[in-house]
C-alpha positions in Angstrom: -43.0 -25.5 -34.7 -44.0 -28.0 -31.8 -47.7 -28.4 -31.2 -49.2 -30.7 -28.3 -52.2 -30.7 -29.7 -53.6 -29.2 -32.9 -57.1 -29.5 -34.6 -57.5 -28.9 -38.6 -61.2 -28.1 -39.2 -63.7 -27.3 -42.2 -61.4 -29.2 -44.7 -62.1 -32.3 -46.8 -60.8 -35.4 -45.1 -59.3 -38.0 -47.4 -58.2 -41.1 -45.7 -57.8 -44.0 -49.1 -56.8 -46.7 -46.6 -59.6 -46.2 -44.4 -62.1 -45.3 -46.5 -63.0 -41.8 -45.6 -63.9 -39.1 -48.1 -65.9 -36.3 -45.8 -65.6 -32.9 -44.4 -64.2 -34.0 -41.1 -62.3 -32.1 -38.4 -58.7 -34.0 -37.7 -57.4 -33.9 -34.0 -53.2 -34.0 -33.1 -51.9 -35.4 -29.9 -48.7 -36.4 -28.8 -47.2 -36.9 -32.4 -50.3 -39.0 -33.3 -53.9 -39.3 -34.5 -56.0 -38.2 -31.7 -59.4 -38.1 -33.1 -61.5 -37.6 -36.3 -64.6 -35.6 -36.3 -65.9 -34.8 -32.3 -62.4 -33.8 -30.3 -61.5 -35.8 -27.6 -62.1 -35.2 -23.8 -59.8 -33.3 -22.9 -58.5 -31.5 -25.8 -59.4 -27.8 -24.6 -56.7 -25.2 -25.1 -56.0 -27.3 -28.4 -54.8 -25.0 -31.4 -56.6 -25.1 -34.5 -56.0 -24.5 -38.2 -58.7 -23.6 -40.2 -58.5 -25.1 -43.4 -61.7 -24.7 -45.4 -61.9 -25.5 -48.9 -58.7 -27.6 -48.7 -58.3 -31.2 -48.7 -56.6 -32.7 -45.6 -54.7 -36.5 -46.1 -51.8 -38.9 -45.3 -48.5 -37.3 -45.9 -47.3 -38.2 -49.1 -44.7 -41.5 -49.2 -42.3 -41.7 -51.3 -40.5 -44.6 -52.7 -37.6 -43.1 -54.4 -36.0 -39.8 -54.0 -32.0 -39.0 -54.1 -31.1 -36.5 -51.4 -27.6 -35.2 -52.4 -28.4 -32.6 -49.6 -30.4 -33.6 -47.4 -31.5 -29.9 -46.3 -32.5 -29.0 -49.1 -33.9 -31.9 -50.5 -35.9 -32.4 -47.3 -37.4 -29.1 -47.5 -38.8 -30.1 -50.9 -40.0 -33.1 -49.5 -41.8 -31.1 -46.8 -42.9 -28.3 -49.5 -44.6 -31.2 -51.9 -46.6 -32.7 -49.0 -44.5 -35.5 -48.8 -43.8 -36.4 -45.1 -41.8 -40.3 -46.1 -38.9 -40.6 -47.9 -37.4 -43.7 -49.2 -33.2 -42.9 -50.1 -31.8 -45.6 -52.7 -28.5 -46.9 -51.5 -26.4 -45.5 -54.3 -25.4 -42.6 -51.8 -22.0 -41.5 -51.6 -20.3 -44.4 -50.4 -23.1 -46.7 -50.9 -25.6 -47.4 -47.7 -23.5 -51.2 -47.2 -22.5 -51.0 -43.7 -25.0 -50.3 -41.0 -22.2 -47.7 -39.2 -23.3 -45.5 -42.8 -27.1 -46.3 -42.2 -26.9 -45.0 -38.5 -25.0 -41.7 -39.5 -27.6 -41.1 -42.0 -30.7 -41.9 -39.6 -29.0 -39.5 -37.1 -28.3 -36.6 -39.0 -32.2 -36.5 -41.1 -33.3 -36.9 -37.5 -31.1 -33.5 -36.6 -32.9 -31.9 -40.2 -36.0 -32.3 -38.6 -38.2 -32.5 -41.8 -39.5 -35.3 -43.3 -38.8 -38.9 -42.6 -35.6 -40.5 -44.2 -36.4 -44.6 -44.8 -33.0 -45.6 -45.7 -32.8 -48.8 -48.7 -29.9 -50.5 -48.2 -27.3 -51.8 -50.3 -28.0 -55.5 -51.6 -24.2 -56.1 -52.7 -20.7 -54.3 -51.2 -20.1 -51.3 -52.8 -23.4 -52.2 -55.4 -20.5 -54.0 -57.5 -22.9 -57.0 -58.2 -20.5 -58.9 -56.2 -20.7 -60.0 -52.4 -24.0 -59.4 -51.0 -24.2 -57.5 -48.0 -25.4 -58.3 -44.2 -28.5 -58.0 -45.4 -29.9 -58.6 -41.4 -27.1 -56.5 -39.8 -28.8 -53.4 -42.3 -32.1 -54.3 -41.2 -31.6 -53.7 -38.1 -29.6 -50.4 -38.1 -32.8 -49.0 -40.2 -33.3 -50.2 -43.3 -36.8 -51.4 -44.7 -35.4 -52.8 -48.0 -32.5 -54.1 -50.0 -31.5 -52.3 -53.5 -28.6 -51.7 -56.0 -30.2 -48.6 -57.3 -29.4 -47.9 -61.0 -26.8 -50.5 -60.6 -27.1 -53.9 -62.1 -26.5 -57.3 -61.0 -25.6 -59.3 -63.6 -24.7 -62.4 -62.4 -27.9 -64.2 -61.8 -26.5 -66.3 -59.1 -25.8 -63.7 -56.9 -29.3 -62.3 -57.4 -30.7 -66.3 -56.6 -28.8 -66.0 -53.3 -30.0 -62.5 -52.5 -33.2 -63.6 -52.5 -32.5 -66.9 -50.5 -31.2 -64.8 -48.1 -33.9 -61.9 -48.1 -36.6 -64.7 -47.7 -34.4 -66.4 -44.9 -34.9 -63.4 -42.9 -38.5 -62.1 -43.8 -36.9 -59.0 -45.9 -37.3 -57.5 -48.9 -35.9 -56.8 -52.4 -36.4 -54.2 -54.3 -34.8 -54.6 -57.9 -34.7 -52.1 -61.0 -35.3 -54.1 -63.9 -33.0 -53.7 -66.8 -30.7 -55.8 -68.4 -27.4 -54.7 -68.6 -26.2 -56.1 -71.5 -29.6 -55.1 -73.6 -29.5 -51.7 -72.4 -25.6 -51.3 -72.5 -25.1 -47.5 -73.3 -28.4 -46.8 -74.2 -30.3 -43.2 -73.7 -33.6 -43.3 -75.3 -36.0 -45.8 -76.5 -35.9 -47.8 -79.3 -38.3 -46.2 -81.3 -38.9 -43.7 -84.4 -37.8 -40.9 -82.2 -33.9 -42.4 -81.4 -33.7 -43.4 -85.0 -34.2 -40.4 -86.3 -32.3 -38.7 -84.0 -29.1 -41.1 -84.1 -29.6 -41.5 -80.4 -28.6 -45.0 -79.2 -31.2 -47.3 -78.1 -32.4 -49.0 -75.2 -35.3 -51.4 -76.1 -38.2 -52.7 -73.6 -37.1 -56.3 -74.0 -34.0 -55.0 -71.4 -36.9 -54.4 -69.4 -38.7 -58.0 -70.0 -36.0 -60.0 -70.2 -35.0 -59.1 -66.8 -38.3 -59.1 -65.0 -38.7 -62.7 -66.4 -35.5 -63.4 -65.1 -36.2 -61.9 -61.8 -39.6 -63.7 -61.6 -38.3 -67.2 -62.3 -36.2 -66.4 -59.1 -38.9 -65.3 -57.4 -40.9 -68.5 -58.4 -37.5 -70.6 -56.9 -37.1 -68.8 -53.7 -40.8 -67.1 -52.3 -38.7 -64.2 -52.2 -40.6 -60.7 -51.2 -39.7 -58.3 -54.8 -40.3 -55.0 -55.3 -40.4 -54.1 -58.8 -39.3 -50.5 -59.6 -39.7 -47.9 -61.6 -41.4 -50.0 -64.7 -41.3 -48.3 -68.1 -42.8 -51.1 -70.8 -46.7 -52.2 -71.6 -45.2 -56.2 -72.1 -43.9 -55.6 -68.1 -47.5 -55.2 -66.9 -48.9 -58.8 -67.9 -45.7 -60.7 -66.7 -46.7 -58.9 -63.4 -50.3 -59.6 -63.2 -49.5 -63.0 -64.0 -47.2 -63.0 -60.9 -49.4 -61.8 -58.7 -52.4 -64.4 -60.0 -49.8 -67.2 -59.1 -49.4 -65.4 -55.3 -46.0 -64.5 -55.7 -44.8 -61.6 -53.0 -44.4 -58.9 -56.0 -44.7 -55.3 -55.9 -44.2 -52.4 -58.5 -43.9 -48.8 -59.0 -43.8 -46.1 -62.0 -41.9 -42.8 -62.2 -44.7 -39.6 -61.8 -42.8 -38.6 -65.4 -43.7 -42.1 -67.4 -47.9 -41.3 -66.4 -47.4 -37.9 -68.4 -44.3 -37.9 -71.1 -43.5 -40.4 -73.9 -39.9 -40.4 -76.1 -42.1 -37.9 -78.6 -41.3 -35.3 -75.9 -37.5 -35.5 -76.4 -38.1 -33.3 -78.9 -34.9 -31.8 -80.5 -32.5 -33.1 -77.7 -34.1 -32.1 -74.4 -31.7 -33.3 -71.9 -34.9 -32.6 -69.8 -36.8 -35.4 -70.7 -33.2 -37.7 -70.2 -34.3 -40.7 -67.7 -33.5 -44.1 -67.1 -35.6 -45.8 -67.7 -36.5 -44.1 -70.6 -39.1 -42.2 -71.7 -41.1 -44.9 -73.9 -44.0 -44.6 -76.8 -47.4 -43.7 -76.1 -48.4 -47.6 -76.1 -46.3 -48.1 -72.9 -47.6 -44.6 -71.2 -51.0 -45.4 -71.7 -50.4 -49.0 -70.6 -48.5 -47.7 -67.3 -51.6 -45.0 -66.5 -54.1 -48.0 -66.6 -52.3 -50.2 -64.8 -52.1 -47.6 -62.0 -55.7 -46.6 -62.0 -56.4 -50.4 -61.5 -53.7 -50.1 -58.6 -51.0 -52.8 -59.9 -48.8 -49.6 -59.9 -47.9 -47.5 -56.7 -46.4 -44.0 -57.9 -43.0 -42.2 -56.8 -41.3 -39.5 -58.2 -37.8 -40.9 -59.1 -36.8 -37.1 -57.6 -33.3 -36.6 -59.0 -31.8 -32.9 -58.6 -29.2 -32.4 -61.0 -27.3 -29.3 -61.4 -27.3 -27.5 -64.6 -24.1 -28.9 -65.6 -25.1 -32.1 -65.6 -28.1 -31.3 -68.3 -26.7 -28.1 -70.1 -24.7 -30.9 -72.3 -25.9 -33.1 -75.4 -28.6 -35.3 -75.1 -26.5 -38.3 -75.0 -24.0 -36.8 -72.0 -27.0 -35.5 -69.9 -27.5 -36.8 -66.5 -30.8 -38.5 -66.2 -33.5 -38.0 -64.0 -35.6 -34.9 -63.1 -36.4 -32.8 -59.6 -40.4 -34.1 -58.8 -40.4 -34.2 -54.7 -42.1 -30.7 -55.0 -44.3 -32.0 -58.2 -45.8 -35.5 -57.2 -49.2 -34.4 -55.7 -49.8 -31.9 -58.5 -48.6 -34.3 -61.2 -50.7 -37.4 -59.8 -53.8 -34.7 -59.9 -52.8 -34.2 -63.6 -52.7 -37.9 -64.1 -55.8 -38.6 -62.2 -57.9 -36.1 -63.6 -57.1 -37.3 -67.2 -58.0 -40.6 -66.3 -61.1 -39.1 -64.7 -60.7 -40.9 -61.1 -61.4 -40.0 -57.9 -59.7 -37.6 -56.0 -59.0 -41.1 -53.0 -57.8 -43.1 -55.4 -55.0 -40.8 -56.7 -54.2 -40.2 -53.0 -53.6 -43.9 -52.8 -51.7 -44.2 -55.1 -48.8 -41.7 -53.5 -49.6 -42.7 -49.5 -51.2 -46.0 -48.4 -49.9 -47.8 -51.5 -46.1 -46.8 -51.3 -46.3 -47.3 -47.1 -47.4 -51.0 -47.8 -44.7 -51.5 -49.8 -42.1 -50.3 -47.5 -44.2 -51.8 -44.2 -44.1 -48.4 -42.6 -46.7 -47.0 -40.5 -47.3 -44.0 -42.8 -50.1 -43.9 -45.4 -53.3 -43.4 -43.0 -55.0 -41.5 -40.7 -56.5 -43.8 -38.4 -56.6 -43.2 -34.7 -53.0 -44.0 -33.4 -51.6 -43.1 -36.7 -48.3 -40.9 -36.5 -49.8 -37.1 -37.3 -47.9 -37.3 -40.7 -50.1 -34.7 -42.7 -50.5 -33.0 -46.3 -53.0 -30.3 -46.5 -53.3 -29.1 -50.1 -55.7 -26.8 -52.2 -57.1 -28.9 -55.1 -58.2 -25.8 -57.3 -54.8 -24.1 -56.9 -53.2 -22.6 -60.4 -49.6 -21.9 -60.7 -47.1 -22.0 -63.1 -44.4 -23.7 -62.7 -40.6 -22.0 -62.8 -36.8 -22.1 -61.1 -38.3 -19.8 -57.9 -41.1 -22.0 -57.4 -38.8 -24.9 -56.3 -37.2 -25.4 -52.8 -34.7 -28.2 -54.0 -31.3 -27.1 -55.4 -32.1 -29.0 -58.2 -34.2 -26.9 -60.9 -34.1 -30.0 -63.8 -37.4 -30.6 -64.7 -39.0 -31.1 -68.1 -42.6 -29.2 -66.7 -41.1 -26.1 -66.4 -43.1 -23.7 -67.7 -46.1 -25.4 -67.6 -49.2 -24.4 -65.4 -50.0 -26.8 -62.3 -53.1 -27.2 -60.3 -53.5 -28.7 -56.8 -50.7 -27.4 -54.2 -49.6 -27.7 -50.8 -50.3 -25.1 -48.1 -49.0 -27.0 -45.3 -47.3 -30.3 -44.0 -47.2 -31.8 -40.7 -44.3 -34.4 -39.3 -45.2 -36.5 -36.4 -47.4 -33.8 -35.0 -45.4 -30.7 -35.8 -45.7 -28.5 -38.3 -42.3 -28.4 -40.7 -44.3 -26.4 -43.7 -46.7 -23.2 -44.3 -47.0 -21.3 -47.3 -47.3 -18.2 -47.0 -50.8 -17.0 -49.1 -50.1 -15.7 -52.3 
C-alpha cells in the first residue's frame, strides 16, 4: 500500500539511537521521517493508524539471513518486523561479480518488501583463493565483504584482504572457525557429544582463529566484523581489541542467547547449527556480553526444508528459520536479563545498522520511514502455520512467545498488517 503521508498515534515510541522512550505520535512523508510528536504544517489529509498500547520503533536490521526465495523469505522479513536485510554471499553462484550483485538489487527492488543489503564475496567462487574486486562490488551495492560459512585457510590471502579492504575504506566481515580444528565437526566438544558419539568441534576453532584474525587486524587497521561468535574465551580477546582501538565488530545468533548443546537432547537435528550450540558457560557469557552491547544480535535465519533435517543428527543441515522470531526471542532474552525494553531494541536496529553503515536503525527526522510496530504483551504459540517463510526448522516450535508484530512499514509504505486475531 502507498501512503504520502501517514501518522501512527497513541503508541510507545522507542527510538535507542536517539534516546527516546515516550508515548509519541510518529509522522510519514515522502518515504521518510516527517515529524515526532506535533505534525508538521501542512500534513492535513494525512492518514493515521491508531496504534495504542503498542510499541512503535526502527525496523528491525538484520545482519544475516539466507533468502533461498526471496518472496518468501522477504515476507518473513516483513512479518518479523524486520525492514533490513543483510544476504551472505554464499548464494547460488556466490555474490563475486557485481553483474550477480545488480540482478539481485533489481529483482528484491521488484519484491517490494524489505530491503536486501547484499555482502559480497571476499574470494572468487568463496574458494579461499583469489580475492575478488573488492571495489568493483562496492560499488554495484555491496556494504561488506564475506565468505560465509566458507573458510579461508591460507592466512595470506586473508592478510591481503584486509590490505585491500583498508586500501579502500571497506569492510570485512569474517566467521571465525578454524578449519582444520573444526574439520567435520557437528556439536561441541562437551559431555553432551561424548556421550552421544557425535564428533566434536571445540571452542579453541573459534579462538584460534579470532587471534589469528586479530593479529591481522593489528598488521593492517583493517575494519572486521566478527560474526556470529559462540565461545565465552572469544569475548575477552574482543574487548581487548577494542581497548587497543582496533576497528572490530561482533554479532551472536538469537539461538546461542537461549539454547546450549544440553538442548540437543536425543539427536534434535533442530538444535543442528554452526557454530554450535555451546555449554551454559559460553551462553551465559554471550547474553552478558550483549546486555553490555559488545554483541549486536541477528538471527542467522536459515530455512531448510524438511529433508534437510528429517535425517540423523550428524547429516542435518544446520541452521534454523528466525526472521519471523528475532523480536520475540530478543524480548525473551531481554526480559531474562531484566533490561529495558530500548536496549533490547538496540540491540536488533541501531546496533546492526552501524555495523553495516546503513541509514536504518533510527527514527530521527529525515530518517527513511523504515517501521516495526509490535505488541509487547502479545501470547502465541508458536507452530508450522504461524510462519510466512517456507522454511518451518526451528527448534522453538511449540513453545509460547510473547511480543509480536502487527505491522511494518518500508520506506513509507506499508508492506505488513496482521489481521487481529
Amino acid at each position: 500500500m502507498s501512503i504520502e503521508k501517514l501518522s501512527l498515534r497513541n503508541g510507545r515510541l522507542i527510538d535507542p539511537k536517539n534516546g527516546i522512550d515516550d508515548k509519541l505520535d510518529l509522522h510519514l512523508a515522502n518515504g521518510q521521517v516527517a515529524a515526532i510528536g506535533n505534525a508538521p504544517d501542512g500534513f492535513s489529509g494525512a492518514r493515521s493508524i491508531d496504534v495504542s498500547g503498542q510499541v512503535i520503533c526502527p525496523g528491525l536490521v538484520d545482519l544475516a539471513a539466507r533468502l533461498p526465495d526471496l518472496d518468501s523469505e522477504l515476507a518473513a522479513a516483513v512479518a518479523g518486523g524486520v525492514t533490513s536485510v543483510a544476504c551472505p554471499p554464499d548464494t547460488r553462484p556466490p555474490l563475486d561479480e557485481p553483474g550477480l550483485v545488480e540482478r539481485l538489487v533489481r529483482r528484491c527492488a521488484d519484491v517490494g518488501l524489505a530491503r536486501v543489503l547484499p555482502l559480497g564475496a571476499l574470494t572468487v567462487g568463496l574458494k579461499g583463493e583469489a580475492l575478488t574486486e573488492l571495489n568493483s562490488l562496492a560499488r554495484a551495492g555491496c556494504v561488506t565483504f564475506s565468505q560465509g560459512n566458507v573458510p579461508i585457510t591460507d592466512n595470506l590471502v586473508l592478510l591481503r584482504a584486509m590490505q585491500y579492504a583498508t586500501s579502500f575504506g571497506l569492510t570485512l566481515r569474517l566467521h571465525p572457525q578454524d578449519a582444520y580444528l573444526a574439520h567435520d565437526g557437528v556439536a561441541h566438544d562437551g559431555e553432551v557429544a561424548s556421550r552421544l558419539g557425535l564428533p566434536a568441534i571445540p571452542a579453541a576453532a573459534e579462538t584460534v582463529a579470532l587471534a589469528t584474525a586479530l593479529e591481522l587486524v593489528r598488521a593492517t587497521g583493517a575494519k572486521v566484523h566478527f560474526a556470529r561468535l559462540s565461545a565465552a574465551a572469544s569475548l575477552d580477546m574482543l574487548r581487548r581489541a577494542r581497548s587497543e582501538g582496533l576497528a572490530v565488530s561482533c554479532d551472536v545468533g538469537v539461538h546461542h542467547l537461549h539454547l546450549t548443546d544440553m538442548d540437543i537432547g536425543y539427536f534434535d537435528s533442530a538444535a543442528r547449527f554452526d557454530p554450535p550450540l555451546r555449554s551454559q558457560r559460553d551462553r551465559a557469557a554471550l547474553s552478558a556480553a550483549a546486555a553490555e552491547g559488545l554483541l549486536a544480535i541477528c538471527s542467522d535465519h536459515t530455512p531448510i526444508d524438511e529433508d534437510g533435517k528429517q535425517v540423523p543428527f550428524g547429516e542435518a543441515a544446520a541452521g534454523a528459520t528466525s526472521l519471523e522470531l528475532l523480536l520475540p526471542l530478543t524480548l525473551k532474552w531481554a526480559a531474562a536479563e531484566k533490561l529495558p525494553l530500548s536496549t533490547a531494541l538496540a540491540r536488533i536496529t541501531c546496533d546492526p545498522a552501524a555495523i553495516l553503515g546503513c541509514a536504518a536503525g533510527h527514527l530521527a527526522v529525515g530518517a527513511p520511514a523504515d517501521i516495526c510496530i509490535f505488541d509487547p504483551e502479545a501470547i502465541w504459540e508458536l507452530s508450522p502455520g504461524q510462519l510466512v517463510s517456507q522454511g518451518k526448522n526451528t527448534p522453538f516450535m511449540g513453545c509460547g512467545m510473547q511480543g509480536r508484530v502487527s505491522t511494518t512499514i518500508v520506506g513509507g509504505r506499508v508492506v505488513f498488517s496482521r489481521q487481529p486475531g
